[in-house]
C-alpha positions as CSV (number, residue, x, y, z in Angstrom):
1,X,-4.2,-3.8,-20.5
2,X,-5.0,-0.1,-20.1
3,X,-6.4,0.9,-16.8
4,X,-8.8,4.2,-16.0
5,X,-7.4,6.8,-14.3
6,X,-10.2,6.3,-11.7
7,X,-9.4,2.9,-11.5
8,X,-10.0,2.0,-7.9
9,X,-6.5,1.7,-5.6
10,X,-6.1,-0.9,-2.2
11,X,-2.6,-0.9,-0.8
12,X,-1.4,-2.8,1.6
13,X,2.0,-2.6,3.7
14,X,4.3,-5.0,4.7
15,X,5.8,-4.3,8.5
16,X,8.6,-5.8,7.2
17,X,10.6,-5.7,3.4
18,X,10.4,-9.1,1.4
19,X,12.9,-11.0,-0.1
20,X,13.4,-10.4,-4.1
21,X,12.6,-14.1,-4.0
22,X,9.3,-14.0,-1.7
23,X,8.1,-10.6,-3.7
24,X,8.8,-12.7,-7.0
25,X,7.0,-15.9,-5.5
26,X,4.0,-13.1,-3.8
27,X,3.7,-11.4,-7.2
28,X,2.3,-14.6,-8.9
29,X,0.2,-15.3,-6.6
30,X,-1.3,-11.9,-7.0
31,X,-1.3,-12.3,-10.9
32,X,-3.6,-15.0,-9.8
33,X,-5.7,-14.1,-7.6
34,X,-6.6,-10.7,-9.8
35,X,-7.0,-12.8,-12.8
36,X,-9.8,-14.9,-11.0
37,X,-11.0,-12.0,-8.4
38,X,-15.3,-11.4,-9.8
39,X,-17.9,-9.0,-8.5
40,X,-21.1,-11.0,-8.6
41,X,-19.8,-13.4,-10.6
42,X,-18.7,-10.6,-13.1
43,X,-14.7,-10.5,-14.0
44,X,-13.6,-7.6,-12.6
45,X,-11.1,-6.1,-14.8
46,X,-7.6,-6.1,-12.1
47,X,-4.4,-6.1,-11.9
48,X,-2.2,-6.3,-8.4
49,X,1.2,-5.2,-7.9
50,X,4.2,-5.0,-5.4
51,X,6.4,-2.0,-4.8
52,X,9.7,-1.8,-3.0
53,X,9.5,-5.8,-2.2
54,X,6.3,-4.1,0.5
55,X,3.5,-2.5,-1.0
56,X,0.8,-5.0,-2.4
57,X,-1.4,-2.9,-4.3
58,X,-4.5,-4.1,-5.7
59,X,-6.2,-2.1,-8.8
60,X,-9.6,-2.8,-10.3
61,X,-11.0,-0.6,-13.4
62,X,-14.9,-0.2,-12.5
63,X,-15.3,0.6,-16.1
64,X,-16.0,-2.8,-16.8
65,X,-17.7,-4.5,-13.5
66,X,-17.3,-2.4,-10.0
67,X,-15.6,-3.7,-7.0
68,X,-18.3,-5.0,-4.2
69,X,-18.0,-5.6,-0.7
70,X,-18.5,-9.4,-1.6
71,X,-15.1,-9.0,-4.3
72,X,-13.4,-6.7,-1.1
73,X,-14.1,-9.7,1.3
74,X,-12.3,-12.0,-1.2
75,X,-9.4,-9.6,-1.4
76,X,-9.2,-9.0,2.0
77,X,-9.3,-13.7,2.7
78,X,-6.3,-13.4,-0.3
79,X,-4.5,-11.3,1.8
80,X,-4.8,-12.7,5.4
81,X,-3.6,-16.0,3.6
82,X,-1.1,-14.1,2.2
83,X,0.0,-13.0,5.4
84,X,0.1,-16.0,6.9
85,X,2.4,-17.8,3.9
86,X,4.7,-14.3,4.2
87,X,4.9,-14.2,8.1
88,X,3.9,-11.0,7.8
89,X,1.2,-8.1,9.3
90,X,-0.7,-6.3,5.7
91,X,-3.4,-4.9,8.2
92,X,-1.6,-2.6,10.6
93,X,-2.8,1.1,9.9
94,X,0.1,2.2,12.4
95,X,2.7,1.1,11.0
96,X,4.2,4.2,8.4
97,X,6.3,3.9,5.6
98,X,9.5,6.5,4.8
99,X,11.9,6.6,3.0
100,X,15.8,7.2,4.1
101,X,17.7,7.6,1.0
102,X,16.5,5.0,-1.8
103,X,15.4,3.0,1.2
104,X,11.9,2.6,2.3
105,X,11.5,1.7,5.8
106,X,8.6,1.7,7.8
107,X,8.2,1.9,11.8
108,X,5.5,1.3,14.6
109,X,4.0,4.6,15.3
110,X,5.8,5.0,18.7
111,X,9.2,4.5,16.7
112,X,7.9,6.4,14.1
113,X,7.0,9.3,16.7
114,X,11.0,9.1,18.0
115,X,12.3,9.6,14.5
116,X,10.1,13.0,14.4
117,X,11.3,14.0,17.8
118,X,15.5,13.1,16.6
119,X,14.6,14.8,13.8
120,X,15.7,11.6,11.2
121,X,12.1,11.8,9.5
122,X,11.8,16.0,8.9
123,X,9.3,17.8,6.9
124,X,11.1,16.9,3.8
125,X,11.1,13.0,4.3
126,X,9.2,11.1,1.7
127,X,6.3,9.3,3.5
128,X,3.7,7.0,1.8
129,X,0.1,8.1,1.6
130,X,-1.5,4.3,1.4
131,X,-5.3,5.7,1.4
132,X,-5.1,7.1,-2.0
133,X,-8.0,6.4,-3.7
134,X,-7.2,6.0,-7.4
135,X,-4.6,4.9,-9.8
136,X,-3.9,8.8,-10.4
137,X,-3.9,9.2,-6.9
138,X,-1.3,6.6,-6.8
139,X,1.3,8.0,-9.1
140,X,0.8,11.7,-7.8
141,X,0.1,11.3,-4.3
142,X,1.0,8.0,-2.7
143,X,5.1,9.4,-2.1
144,X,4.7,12.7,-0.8
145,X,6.7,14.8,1.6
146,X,5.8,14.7,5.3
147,X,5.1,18.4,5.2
148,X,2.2,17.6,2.0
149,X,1.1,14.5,3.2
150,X,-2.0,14.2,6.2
151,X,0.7,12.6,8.1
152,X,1.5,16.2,9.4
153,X,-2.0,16.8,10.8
154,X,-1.0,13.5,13.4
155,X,2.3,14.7,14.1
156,X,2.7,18.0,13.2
157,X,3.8,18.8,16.5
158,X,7.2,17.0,16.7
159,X,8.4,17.5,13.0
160,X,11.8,19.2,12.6
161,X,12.4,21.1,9.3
């Protein structure tokens, strides 16, 4: 199934990384869910995904039927339920994702601060923009350097180069 560039983008992190089992288990269930997920009783044309056994991301082509804030709410119940089968938090805006190597790690933004100031997340260290917008957006500008992403404009201060 081909999907718009404008295709709509939700992505949610995991605080922590899932098992190859639980992201294989997760991914059905989000095969599911987008395969049932309506606006108004209209099929929205979706797909959901996950990256890096932590990113849920959630993709709906308004093409066809456009994404209310009825179909959000749904999404949004999916994923609190999803959270609690997981054990894990989907809905923590403080909690950033980096990667160290071909590792993606994420820390609470007090930790996150400390790796700035030891200078183990620099200007150069991939970070994950997870408010991009559309499925371009998502393959151009969701992994971005620190120094490129809006990352920099909350902690510009403490980032070593």
């Amino acid at each position: 199934m081909q999907f718009s560039e404008q295709s709509r983008v939700w992505i949610y992190q995991s605080d922590k990384e899932l098992t190859d089992e639980q992201a294989a288990r997760l991914h059905i269930l989000l095969n599911n869910f987008a395969a049932e997920w309506t606006a108004h009783n209209h099929q929205l044309k979706a797909k959901a995904e996950v990256r890096y056994n932590r990113f849920i991301i959630l993709i709906v082509d308004e093409s066809q039927a456009g994404a209310s804030g009825c179909s959000i709410d749904k999404s949004v119940n999916f994923l609190k339920r999803v959270e609690q089968e997981f054990g894990i938090s989907l809905f923590d805006r403080f909690n950033f994702a980096y990667r160290e190597g071909e590792k993606v790690l994420s820390a609470p933004r007090h930790r996150f601060e400390e790796l700035l100031k030891e200078g183990k997340i620099n200007s150069n260290t991939i970070v994950f923009n997870n408010l991009v917008p559309t499925l371009a957006d998502l393959e151009t500008k969701w992994e971005v350097p620190f120094k490129d992403s809006w990352h920099l404009q909350l902690f510009g201060s403490l980032v070593h180069n």
